[in-house]
C-alpha positions as CSV (number, residue, x, y, z in Angstrom):
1,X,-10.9,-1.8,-1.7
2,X,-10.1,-1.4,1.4
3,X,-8.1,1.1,2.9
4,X,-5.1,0.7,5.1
5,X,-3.4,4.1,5.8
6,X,-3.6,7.6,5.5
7,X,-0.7,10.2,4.9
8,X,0.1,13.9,3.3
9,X,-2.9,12.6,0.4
10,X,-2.1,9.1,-0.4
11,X,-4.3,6.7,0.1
12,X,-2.9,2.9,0.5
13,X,-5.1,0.2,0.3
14,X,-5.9,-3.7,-0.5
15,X,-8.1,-5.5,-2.9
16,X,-8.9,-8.6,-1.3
17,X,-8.0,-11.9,-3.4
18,X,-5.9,-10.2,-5.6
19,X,-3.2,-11.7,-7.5
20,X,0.7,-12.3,-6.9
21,X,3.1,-11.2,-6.0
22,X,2.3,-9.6,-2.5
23,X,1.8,-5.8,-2.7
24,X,-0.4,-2.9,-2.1
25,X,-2.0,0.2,-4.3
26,X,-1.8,3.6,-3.8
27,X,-3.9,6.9,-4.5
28,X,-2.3,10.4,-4.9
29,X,-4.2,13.2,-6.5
30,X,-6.5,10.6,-8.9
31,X,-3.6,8.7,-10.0
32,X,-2.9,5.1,-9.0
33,X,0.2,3.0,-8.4
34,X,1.1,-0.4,-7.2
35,X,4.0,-1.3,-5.1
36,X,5.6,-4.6,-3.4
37,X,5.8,-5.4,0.2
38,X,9.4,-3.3,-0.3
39,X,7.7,-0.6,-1.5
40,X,9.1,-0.7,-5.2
41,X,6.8,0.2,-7.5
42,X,5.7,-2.3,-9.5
43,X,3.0,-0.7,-11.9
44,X,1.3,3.0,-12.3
45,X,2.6,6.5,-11.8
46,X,3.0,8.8,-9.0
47,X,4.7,12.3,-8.9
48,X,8.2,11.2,-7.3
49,X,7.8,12.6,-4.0
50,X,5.0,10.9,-3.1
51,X,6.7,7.9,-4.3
52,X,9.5,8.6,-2.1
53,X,7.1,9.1,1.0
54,X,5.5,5.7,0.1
55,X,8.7,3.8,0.0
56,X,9.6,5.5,3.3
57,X,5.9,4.3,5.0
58,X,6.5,0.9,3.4
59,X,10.6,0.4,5.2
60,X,9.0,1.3,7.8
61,X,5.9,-1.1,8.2
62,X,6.8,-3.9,5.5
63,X,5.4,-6.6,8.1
64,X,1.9,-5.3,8.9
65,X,2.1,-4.9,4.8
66,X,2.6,-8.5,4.4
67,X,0.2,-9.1,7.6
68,X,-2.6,-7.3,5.8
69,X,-1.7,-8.8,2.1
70,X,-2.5,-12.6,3.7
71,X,-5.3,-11.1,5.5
72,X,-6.9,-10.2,1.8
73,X,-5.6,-13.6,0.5
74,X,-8.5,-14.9,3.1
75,X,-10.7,-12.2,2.5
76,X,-10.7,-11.3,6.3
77,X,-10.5,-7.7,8.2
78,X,-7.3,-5.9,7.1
79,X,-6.0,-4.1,9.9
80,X,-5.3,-0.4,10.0
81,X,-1.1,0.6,9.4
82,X,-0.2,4.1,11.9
83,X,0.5,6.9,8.5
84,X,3.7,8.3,8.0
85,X,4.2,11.8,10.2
């Protein structure tokens, strides 16, 4: 699983080849989530401000998200997203 980004804890990353629709995971404090491109969550739990932080991250960079999402598709090197500050 690779990783992607950074920020205050969470930990967003990739699993390559993984199945539609495009989106991305996330690790805060041992828990897991997954979230669209949009950054909608789609699955998981996550206290709400982190959630809130994510969605923020994911306006902000929703092309290199969908950059990195076909990157897995191929199972090539994901590139690194700047963390939210």
């Amino acid at each position: 699983m690779p990783r992607v980004s950074i920020f205050f804890g969470i930990v967003i990353y990739f699993y390559y080849d993984d199945h539609p629709p495009p989106h991305f995971h996330a690790m805060y404090e041992g828990l897991d989530a997954q979230f669209d491109i949009e950054g909608n969550l789609l699955k998981g739990s996550l206290p709400p401000k982190a959630v809130k932080l994510i969605q923020e991250w994911a306006s902000v960079n929703k092309n290199a998200l969908l950059e990195n999402w076909e990157l897995a598709q191929k199972n090539l090197p994901l590139n690194w997203i700047a963390p939210l500050r």
